[in-house]
C-alpha positions as a printed Julia matrix, in Angstrom:
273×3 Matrix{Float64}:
  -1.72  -14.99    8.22
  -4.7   -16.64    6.43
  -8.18  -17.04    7.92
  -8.84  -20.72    9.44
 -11.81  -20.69    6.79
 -14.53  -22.24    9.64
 -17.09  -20.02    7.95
 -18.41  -18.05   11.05
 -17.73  -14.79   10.32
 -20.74  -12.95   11.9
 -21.77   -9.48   10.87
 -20.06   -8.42    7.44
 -17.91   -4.95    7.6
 -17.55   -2.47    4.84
 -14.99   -3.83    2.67
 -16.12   -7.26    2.67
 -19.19   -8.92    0.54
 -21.31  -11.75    1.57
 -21.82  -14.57   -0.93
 -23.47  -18.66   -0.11
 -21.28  -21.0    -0.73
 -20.59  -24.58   -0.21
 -18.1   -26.2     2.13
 -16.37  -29.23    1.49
 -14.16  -31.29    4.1
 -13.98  -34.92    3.35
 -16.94  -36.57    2.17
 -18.6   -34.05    3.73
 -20.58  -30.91    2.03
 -22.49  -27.81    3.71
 -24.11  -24.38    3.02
 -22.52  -22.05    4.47
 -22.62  -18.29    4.68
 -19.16  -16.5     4.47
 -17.69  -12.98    2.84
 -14.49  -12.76    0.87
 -12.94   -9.45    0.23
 -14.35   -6.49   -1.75
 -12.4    -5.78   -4.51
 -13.33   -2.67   -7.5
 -12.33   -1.02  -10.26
 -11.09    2.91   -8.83
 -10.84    5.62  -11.3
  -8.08    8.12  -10.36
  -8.52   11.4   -12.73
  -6.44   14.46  -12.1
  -8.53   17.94  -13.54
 -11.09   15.91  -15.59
  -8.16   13.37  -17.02
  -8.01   10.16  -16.48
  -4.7     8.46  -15.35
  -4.56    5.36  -14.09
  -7.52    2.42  -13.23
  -6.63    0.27  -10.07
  -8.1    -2.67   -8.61
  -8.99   -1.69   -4.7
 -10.84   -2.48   -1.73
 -13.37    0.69   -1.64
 -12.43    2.35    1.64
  -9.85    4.82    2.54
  -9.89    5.9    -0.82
  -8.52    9.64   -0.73
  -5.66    8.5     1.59
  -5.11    6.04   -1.61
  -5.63    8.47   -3.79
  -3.24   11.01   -1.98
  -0.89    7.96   -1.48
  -0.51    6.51   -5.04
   0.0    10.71   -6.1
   3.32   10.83   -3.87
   4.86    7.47   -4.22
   5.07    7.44   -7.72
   6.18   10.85   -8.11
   3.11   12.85   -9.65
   2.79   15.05   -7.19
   6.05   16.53   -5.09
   3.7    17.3    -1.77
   0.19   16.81   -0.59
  -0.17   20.96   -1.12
  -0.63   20.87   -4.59
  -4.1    19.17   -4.35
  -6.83   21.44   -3.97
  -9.49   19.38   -3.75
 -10.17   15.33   -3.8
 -13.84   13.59   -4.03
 -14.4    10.32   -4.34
 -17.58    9.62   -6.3
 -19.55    5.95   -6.73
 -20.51    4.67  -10.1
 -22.35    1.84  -11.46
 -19.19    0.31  -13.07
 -17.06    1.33  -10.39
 -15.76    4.26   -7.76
 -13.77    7.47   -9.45
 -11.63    9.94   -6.77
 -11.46   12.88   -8.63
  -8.47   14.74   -7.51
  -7.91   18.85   -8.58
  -4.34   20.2    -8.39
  -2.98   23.11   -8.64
  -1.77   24.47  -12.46
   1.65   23.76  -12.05
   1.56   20.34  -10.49
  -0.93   19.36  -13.55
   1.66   20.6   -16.28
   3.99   18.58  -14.39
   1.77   15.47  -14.31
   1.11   16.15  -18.19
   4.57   15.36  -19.05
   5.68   12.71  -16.51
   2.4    10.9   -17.46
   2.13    7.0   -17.99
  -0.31    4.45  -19.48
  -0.63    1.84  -16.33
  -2.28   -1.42  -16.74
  -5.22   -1.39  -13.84
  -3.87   -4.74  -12.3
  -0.82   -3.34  -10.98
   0.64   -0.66   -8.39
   3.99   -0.36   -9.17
   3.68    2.81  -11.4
   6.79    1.41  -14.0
   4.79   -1.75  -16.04
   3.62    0.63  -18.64
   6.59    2.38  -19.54
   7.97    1.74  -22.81
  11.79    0.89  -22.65
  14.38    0.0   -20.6
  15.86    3.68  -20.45
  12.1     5.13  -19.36
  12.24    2.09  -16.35
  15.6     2.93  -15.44
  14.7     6.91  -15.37
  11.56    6.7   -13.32
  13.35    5.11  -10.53
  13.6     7.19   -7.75
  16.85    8.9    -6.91
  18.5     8.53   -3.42
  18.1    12.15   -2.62
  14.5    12.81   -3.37
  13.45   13.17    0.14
  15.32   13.1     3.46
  14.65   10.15    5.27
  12.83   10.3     8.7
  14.05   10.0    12.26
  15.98    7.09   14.46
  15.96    3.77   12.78
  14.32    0.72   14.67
  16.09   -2.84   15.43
  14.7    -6.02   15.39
  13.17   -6.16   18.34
  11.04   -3.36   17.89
  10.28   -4.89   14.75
   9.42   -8.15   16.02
   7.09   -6.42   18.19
   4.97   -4.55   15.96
   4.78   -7.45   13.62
   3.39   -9.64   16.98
   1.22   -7.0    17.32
  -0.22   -6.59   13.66
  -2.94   -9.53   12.97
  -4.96   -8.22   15.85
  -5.4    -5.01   14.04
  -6.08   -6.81   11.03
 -10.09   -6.92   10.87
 -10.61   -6.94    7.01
  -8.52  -10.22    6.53
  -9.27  -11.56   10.2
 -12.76  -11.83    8.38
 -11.81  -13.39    4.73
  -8.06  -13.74    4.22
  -7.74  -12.31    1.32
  -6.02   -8.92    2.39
  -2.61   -7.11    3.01
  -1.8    -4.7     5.27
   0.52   -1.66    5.78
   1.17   -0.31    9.22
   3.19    2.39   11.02
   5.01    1.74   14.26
   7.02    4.01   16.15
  10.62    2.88   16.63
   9.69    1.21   19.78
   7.09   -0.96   18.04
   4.14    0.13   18.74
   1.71    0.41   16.09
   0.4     3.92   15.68
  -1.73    3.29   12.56
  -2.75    0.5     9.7
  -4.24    0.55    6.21
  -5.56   -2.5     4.44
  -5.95   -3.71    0.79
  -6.66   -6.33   -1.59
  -3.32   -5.33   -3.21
  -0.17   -5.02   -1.39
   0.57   -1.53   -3.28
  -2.42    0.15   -2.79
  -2.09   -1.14    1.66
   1.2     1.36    1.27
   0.03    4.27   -0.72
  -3.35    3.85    1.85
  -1.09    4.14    4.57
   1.43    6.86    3.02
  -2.26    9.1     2.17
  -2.96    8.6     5.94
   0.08    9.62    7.58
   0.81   12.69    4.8
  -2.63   13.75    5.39
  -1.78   14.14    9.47
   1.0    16.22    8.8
   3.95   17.89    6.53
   6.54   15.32    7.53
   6.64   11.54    8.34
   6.21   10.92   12.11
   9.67    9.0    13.34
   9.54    5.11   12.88
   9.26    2.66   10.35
   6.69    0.77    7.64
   5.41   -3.02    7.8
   3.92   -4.78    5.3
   2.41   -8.02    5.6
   3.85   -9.21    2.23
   6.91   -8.98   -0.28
   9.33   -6.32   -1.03
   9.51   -5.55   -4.17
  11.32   -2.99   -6.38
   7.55   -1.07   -6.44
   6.99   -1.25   -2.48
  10.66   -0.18   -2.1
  10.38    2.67   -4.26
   7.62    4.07   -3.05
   9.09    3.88    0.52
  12.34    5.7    -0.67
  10.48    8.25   -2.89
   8.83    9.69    0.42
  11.5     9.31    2.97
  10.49    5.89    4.64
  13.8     5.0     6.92
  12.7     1.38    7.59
  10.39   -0.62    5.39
  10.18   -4.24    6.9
   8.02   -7.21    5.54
   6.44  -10.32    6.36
   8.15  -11.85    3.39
  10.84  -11.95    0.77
  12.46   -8.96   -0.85
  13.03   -8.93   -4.48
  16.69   -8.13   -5.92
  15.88   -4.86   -7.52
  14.05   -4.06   -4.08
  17.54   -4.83   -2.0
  19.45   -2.58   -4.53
  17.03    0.48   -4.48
  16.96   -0.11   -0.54
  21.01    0.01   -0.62
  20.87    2.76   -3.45
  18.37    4.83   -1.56
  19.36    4.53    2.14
  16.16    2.66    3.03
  17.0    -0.04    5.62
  15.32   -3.35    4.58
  14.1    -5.88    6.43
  12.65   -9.32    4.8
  11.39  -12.61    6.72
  10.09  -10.75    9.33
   8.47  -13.72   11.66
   8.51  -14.66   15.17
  11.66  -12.99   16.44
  13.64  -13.53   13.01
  14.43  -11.0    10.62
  16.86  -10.74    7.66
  18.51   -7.13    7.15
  19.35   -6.49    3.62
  20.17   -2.91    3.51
């Protein structure tokens, strides 16, 4: 849903900056005051190395940096971290996250190069067979509980823009929730980037306990191969989202017993896996 951009937006929040700007409608021109979006350069570094640089919105950032350490596979469960701190910079935010000995010789080796622009973990391997091999596999993790239908999930996605405060205020973020399999929304992350919404949210609910609570994942955005495999990687039964899936995203769905939802709106919803 995008912000009717009237320009009232009232007090700003964390995670949004204020800039003037200039409105135009018609012939017509105006000042205005209105906040877009924060968006910022986030370190992650694992015992004093430096992995990966993202592109965030600067809140929830140990959930994200919990998160984006389970979903693409660099850590195998949230007790291998012994400590996370996020610290502020002048050119940005770094989380600094210590593991244990054996989860860092682990990360050592299953290390990549990522480009900071993108979530999906696989755009800096090097060759087909290296994509191909960090897919996850279908029996990573066990997935979670009773499965919802689409009426539940036509609920909680009725439900979502009203917890949506970040882009109720400047359109210009996604959103990853978790609803129990009745649909009702037990908790929401949001993002500038669709990625770093789910690892937010998969931080947040790891972080409350050992396993995933029963229900299901919405996103207010696509499905793609990285969203899926993130959800498969820790379990997710149900991933649904606002909008189209991607092909690889329907075959790791099928390939890793995720049930996938795509088009979610109003009370439609397309099941492809």
């Amino acid at each position: 849903m995008n912000r009717d951009p009237v320009f009232d937006t009232g007090p700003a929040m964390p995670g949004v900056v204020p800039f003037d700007v200039v409105r135009h409608d018609g012939g017509h021109t105006q000042p205005r005051a209105d906040v877009v979006i924060d968006e910022r350069p986030v370190a992650l570094v694992y015992n004093g190395l430096s992995h990966v640089v993202m592109m965030a919105t600067p809140l929830d950032l140990e959930d994200f940096a919990l998160g984006f350490s389970l979903s693409e596979g660099l850590l195998n469960s949230v007790d291998e971290v012994r400590d996370l701190t996020v610290q502020p910079g002048a050119m940005g935010l770094t989380v600094q996250i210590e593991v244990s000995p054996r989860a860092f010789a682990r990360f050592k080796d299953r290390r990549r190069h990522l480009a900071g622009r993108t979530g999906c973990g696989l755009c800096g391997v090097d060759s087909l067979q290296a994509f191909h091999e960090a897919l996850p596999a279908s029996t990573e993790t066990q997935r979670t509980g009773a499965l919802p239908g689409p009426a539940a999930i036509a609920r909680a996605f009725a439900a979502l823009p009203a917890l949506q405060p970040l882009q109720a205020q400047t359109g210009g973020c996604h959103a990853a929730a978790w609803s129990n399999v009745q649909g009702e929304i037990q908790l929401v992350r949001e993002d500038v980037g669709r990625h770093n919404a789910l690892d937010k949210l998969i931080g947040a609910l790891v972080r409350q306990g050992e396993a995933l609570p029963e229900g299901f994942a919405l996103v207010s955005s696509r499905a793609s191969h990285e969203m899926v495999s993130k959800c498969v990687r820790l379990g997710v039964g149900t991933l649904a989202a606002i909008s189209a899936p991607t092909s690889l995203g329907v075959d790791l769905a099928r390939r890793g017993g995720l049930q996938l939802f795509g088009f979610c709106r109003s009370e439609v919803a397309v099941q492809y896996a």
